[in-house]
C-alpha positions as CSV (number, residue, x, y, z in Angstrom):
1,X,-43.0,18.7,-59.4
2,X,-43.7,20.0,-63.1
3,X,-41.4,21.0,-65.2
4,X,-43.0,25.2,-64.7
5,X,-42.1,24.6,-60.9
6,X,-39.0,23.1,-61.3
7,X,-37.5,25.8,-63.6
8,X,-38.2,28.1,-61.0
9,X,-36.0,26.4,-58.5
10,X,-32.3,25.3,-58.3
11,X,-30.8,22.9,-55.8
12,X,-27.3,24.7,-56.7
13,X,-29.9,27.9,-54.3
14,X,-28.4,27.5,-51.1
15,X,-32.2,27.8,-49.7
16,X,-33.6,25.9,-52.0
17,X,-31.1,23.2,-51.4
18,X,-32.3,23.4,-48.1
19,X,-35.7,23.7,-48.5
20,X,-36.3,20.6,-50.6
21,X,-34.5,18.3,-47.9
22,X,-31.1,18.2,-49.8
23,X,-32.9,17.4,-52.7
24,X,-34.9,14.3,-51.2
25,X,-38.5,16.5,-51.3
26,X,-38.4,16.5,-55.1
27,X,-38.4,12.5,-55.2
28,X,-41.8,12.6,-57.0
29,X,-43.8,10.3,-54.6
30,X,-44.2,10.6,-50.5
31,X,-41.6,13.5,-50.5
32,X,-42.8,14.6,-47.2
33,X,-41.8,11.3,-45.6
34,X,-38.6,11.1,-47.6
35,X,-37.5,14.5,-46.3
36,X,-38.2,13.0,-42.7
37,X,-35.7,9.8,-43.3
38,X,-33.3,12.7,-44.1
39,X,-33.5,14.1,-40.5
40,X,-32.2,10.8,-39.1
41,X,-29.2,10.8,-40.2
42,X,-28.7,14.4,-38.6
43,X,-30.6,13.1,-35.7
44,X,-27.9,10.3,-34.5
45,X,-25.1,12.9,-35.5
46,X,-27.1,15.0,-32.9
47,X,-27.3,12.5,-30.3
48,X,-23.5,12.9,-29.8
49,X,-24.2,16.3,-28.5
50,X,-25.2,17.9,-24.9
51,X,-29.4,18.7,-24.6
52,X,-28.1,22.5,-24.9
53,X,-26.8,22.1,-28.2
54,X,-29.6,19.5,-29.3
55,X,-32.2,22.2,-28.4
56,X,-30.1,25.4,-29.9
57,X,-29.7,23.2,-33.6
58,X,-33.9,22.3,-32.9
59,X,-34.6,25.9,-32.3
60,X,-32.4,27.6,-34.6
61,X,-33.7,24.9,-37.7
62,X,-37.5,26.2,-37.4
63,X,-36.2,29.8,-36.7
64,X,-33.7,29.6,-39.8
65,X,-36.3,27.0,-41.9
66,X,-39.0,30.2,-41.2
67,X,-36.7,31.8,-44.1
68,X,-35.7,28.7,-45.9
69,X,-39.5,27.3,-46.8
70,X,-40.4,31.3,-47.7
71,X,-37.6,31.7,-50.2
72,X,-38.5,28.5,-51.6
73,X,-42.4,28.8,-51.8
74,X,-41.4,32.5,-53.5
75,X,-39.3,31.4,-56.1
76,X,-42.4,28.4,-56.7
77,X,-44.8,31.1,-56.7
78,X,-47.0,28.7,-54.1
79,X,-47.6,28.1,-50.5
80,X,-46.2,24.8,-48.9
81,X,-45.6,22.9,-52.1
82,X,-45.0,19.0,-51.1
83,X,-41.7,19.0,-52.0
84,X,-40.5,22.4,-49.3
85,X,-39.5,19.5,-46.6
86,X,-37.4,21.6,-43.9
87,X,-40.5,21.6,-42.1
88,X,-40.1,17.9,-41.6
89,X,-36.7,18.1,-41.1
90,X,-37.2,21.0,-37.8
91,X,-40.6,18.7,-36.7
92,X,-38.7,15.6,-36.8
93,X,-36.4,17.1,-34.4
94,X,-38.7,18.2,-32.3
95,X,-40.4,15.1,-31.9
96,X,-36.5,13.9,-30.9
97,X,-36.0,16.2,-27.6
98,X,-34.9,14.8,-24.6
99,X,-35.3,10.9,-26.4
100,X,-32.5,8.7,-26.1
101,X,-31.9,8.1,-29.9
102,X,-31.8,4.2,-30.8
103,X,-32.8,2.1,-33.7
104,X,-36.4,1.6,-31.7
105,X,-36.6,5.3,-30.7
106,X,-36.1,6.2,-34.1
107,X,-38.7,4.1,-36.1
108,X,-41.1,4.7,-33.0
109,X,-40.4,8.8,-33.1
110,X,-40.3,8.9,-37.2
111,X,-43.7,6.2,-37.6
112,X,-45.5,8.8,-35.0
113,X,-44.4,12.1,-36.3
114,X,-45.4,11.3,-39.8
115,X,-49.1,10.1,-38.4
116,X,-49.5,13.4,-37.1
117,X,-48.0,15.4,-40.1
118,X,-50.6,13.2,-42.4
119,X,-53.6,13.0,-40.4
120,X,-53.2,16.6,-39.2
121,X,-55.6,16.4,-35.8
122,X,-56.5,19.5,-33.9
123,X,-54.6,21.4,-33.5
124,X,-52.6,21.1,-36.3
125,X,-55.2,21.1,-38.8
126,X,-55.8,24.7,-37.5
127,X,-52.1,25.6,-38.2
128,X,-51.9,24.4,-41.5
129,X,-55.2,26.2,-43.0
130,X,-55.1,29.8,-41.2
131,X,-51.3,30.4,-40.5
132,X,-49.6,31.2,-44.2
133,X,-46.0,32.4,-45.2
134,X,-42.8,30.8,-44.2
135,X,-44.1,30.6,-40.4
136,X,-47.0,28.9,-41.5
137,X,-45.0,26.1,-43.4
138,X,-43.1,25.5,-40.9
139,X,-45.4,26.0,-37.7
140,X,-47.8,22.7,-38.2
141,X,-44.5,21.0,-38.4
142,X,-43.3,21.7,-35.3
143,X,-46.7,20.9,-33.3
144,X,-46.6,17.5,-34.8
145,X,-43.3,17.1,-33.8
146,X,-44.1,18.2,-30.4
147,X,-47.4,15.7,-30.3
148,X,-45.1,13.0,-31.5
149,X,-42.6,13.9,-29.1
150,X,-45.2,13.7,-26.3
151,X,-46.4,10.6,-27.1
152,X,-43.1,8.9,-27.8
153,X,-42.0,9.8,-23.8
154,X,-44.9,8.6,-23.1
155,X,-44.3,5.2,-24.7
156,X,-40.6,5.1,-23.3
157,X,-42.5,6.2,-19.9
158,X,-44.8,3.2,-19.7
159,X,-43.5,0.7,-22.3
160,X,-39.8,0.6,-21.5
């Protein structure tokens, strides 16, 4: 991030905190993927928890990260900068529902959601170019997570 950007922004923000992943998303390379290794260690905390309260965190992270990324792309003055990675934070824990979480599950579930968040196939490609605003940050995130998710029971489904 430039030095304009990042004198719009403060990590001491509670949003913006947030909204940068804890501060991982403004590592200057592959901050997208960096604020996805930050979901796992929330994502084994998780797995200590009943699939009504894993669901109610998943839910209330996009509903609550709808808020976070828009504060955060205000303050930059720009829609979905890299470094705004709640979005991967809510996907990656989409793409964990209903998955037993294990060392295996985890590299499998994180190595598939980030293939879909890069390579953006139908429809998340549509997402990300027509929906804008905080909904639209965090929107393509969560139907990568979801296709990740899919394919990950699949996996577990056929493959173990």
């Amino acid at each position: 991030m430039d030095k304009h950007l990042r004198a719009k922004v403060s990590l001491k923000n509670p949003w913006h905190f947030a909204a940068f992943g804890f501060g991982a998303g403004l590592i200057p390379f592959m901050p997208g993927t960096f604020g996805s290794l930050v979901a796992i260690p929330l994502l084994i905390a998780m797995s200590y928890l009943n699939d009504y309260w894993f669901i109610s965190i998943t839910v209330l992270s996009f509903i609550v990260g709808i808020k976070i990324c828009q504060k955060a792309s205000d303050a930059m003055g720009m829609h979905d900068h890299g470094s705004i990675v709640w979005d991967e934070i809510a996907g990656m824990f989409v793409t964990f529902l209903f998955i037993p979480i294990s060392i295996t599950t985890l590299v499998a579930g994180f190595l598939l959601f980030r293939l879909f968040d890069i390579l953006k196939p139908w429809p998340i490609r549509v997402f990300d170019k027509n929906v804008h605003g905080g909904f639209g940050i965090m929107i393509d995130d969560i139907v990568a997570g979801a296709m990740a998710c899919i394919c990950l029971h699949l996996i577990l489904y056929y493959l173990m």
